[in-house]
C-alpha positions in Angstrom: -2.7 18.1 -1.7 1.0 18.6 -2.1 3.6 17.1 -3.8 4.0 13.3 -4.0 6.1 10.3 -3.7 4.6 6.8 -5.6 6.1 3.4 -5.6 4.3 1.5 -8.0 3.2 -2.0 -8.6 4.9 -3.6 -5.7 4.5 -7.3 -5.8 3.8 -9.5 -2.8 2.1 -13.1 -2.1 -0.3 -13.0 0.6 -2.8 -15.2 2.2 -5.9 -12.8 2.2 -9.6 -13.5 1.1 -13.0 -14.8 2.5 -12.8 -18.1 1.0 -10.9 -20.4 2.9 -8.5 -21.6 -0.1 -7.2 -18.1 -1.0 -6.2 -18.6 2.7 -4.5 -21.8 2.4 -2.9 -21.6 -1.3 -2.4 -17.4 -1.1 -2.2 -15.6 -4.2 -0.2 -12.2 -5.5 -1.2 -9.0 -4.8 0.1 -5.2 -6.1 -0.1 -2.2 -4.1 0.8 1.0 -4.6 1.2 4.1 -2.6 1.3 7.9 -3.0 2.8 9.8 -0.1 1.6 12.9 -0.3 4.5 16.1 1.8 6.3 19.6 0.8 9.6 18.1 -1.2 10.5 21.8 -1.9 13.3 21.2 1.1 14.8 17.5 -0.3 14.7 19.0 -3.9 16.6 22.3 -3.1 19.3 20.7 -0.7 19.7 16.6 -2.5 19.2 15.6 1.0 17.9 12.2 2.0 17.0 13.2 5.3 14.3 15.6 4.7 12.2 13.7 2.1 10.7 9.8 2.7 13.2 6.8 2.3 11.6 5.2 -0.4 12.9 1.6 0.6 12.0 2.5 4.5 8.2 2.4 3.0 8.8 -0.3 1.0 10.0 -2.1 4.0 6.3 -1.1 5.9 4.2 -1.9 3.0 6.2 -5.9 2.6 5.5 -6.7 6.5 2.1 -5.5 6.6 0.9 -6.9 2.7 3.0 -10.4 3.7 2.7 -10.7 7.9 -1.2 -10.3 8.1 -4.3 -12.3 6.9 -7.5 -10.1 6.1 -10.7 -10.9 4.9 -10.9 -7.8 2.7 -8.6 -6.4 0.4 -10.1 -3.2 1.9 -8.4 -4.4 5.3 -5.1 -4.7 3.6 -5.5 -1.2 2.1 -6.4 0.5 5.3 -3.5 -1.7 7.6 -0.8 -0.2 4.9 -2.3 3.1 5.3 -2.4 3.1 8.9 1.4 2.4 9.6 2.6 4.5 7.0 0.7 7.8 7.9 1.9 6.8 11.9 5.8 6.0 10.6 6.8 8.7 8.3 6.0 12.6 8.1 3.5 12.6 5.3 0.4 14.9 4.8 -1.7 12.3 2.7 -1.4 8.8 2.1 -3.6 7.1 -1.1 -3.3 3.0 -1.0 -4.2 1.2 -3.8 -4.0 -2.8 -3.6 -5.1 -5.0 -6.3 -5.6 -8.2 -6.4 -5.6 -9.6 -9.8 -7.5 -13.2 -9.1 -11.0 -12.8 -7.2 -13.6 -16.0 -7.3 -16.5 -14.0 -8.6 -18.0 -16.1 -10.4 -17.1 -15.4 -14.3 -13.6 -13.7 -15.4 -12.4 -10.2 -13.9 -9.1 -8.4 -14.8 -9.1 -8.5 -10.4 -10.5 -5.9 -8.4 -9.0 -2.5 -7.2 -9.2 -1.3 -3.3 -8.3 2.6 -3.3 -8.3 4.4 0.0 -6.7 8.4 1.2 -6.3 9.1 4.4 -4.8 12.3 6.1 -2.2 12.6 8.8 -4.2 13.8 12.2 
């Protein structure tokens, strides 16, 4: 892979889960996202045009974490990943989403969806 962009730990509150009071009471999740292009250009030039807008993505990753339900965090994961890769000139895109509070049965520290996809 080439070089890469991350925003980290972006916090949302989403209604997302199998059981039907994550849907009703929603909960927070994380994401982040590594966006994986050539910033040899952006770095040599300081220009803003030829790299990723970093609050453009932000922007994408807010609507899709806050506008959809899913059943599986893996759902969430692969929505983000899907309008990224399709809305900004990107080689690679790895998705991580956590979400810290999952009824398992006994105490977790939450669970951790990580997904790479490739432009094409």
């Amino acid at each position: 892979m080439s070089d890469r962009i991350t925003l980290r730990n972006m916090v949302f509150y989403a209604y997302h889960g199998v059981f039907e009071a994550e849907r009703e009471l929603g909960q927070r999740f994380e994401v982040d996202v590594e966006l994986h292009r050539d910033l040899r250009q952006p770095g040599k030039t300081d220009d803003l045009d030829l790299t990723v807008n970093y609050a453009d993505v932000y922007t994408v990753v807010k609507e899709t974490v806050e506008d959809q339900e899913c059943n599986l965090v893996e759902a969430v994961a692969e929505a983000i990943a899907d309008r990224v890769l399709s809305g900004f000139d990107l080689e690679a895109v790895v998705v991580r989403v956590r979400k810290p509070h999952v009824p398992v049965g006994g105490l977790t520290g939450g669970v951790e969806v990580e997904i790479r996809r490739t432009a094409g």
